[in-house]
N, C-alpha and C positions, 0 to 999 in steps of 0.2 A: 829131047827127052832127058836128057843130061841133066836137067834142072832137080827134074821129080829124085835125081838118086842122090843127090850132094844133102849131108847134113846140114849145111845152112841152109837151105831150101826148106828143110822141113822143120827146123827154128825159126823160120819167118813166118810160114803158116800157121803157126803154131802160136806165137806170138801173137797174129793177126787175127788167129780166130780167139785167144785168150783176152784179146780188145774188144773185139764183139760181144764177149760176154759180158765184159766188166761193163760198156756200154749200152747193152741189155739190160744186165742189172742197176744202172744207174750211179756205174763209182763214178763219173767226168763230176757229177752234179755232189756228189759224197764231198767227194775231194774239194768243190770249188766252195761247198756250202762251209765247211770244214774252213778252208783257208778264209772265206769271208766272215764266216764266227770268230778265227781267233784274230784279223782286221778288228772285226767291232770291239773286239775285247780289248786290246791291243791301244784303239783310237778312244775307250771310254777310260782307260788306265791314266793313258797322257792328259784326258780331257781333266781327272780327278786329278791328277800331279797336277796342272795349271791350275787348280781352284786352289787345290795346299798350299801352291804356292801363293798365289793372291791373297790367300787368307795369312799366311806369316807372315806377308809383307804391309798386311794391315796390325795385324798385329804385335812385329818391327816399329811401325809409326806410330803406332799408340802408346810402344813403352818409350819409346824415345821423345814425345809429347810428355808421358809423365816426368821424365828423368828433366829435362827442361825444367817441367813444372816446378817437381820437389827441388830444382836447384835454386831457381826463382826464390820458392817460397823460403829455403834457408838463406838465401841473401840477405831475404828480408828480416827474418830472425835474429841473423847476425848483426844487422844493423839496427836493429831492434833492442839486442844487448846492449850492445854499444852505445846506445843514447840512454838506457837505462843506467848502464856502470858508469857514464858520464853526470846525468842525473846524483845520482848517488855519492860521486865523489862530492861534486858540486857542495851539496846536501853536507855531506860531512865536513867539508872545509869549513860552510858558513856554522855549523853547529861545535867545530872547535874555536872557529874562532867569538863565537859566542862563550864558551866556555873559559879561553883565555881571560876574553872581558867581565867576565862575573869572578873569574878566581882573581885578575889586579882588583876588581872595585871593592872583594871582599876584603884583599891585601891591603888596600889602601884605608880602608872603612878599621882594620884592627890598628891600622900605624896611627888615623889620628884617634883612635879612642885612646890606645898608649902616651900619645902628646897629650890627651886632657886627663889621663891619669897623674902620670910626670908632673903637667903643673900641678893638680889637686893635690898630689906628695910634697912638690915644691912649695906652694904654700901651707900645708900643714905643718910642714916643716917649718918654714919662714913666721906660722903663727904661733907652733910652739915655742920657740926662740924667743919671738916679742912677748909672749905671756912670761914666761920665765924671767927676762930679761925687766920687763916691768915689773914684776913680782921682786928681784931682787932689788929695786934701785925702789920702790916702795918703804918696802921691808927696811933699805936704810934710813929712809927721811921720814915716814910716821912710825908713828909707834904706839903703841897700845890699841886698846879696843876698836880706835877707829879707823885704824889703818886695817886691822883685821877684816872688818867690813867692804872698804873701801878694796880691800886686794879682792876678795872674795868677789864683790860686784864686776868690779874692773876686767878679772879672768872671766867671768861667764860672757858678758859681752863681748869681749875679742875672740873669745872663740865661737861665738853665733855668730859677728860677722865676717871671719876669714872663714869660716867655711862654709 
């Protein structure tokens, strides 16, 4: 009888009929529905983290497929330029060196007009001199009215045919 007088005796009763209640009341089932709600919760949180995660890692591959791409396509750009600026010098080299050649043929084209100046000087010159030159040695050996004539004639032809 010892039992019924000890305080722990009647904290275990106690205890054992406060079990009774709560399993009366239905807390075993409270509590396990409770810990299996927050399981589901728990196992639909990670189920969502693996999707996020699936999905950035598609998402990862898809800009990394861009970034490729846009590299790609600036390579080709750049090599693109480069046969353009190639192009273009090209272009300009053959168009100076066109330029060269029309500025010597113009250079060469003014040097002999100056050569057939020069002679055309050279003989004006060389035809004034003989008209003069025949005009004096005239002027000594006729004389009068008919030499007048005679020089007169004489100057017009040599100078219609030297020049």
């Amino acid at each position: 009888m010892s039992f019924f007088w000890e305080a722990e005796s009647w904290v275990a009763i106690a205890f054992l009929i406060l079990l009774a209640i709560f399993w009366k009341l239905g807390v075993p089932g409270m509590v396990t529905k409770a810990l299996d709600d927050r399981a589901d919760r728990i196992k639909s949180e990670l189920d969502e983290a693996r999707l996020l995660k699936d999905e950035a890692q598609k998402v990862l591959a898809e800009a990394e497929r861009r970034r490729r791409d846009a590299e790609k396509e600036a390579e080709g750009i750049i090599a693109s330029a480069r046969a353009d600026a190639e192009r273009v010098a090209a272009e300009a080299k053959v168009k100076v060196e066109e330029f060269v050649a029309r500025r010597t043929k113009m250079a060469e084209a003014k040097i002999a007009q100056a050569e057939q100046q020069a002679v055309a000087d050279v003989r004006a010159a060389a035809a004034d001199a003989a008209v003069a030159a025949a005009e004096d040695v005239l002027r000594g050996s006729v004389k009068g009215q008919t030499a007048d004539s005679l020089i007169s004639q004489g100057i017009s032809q040599i100078s219609s045919k030297l020049n």
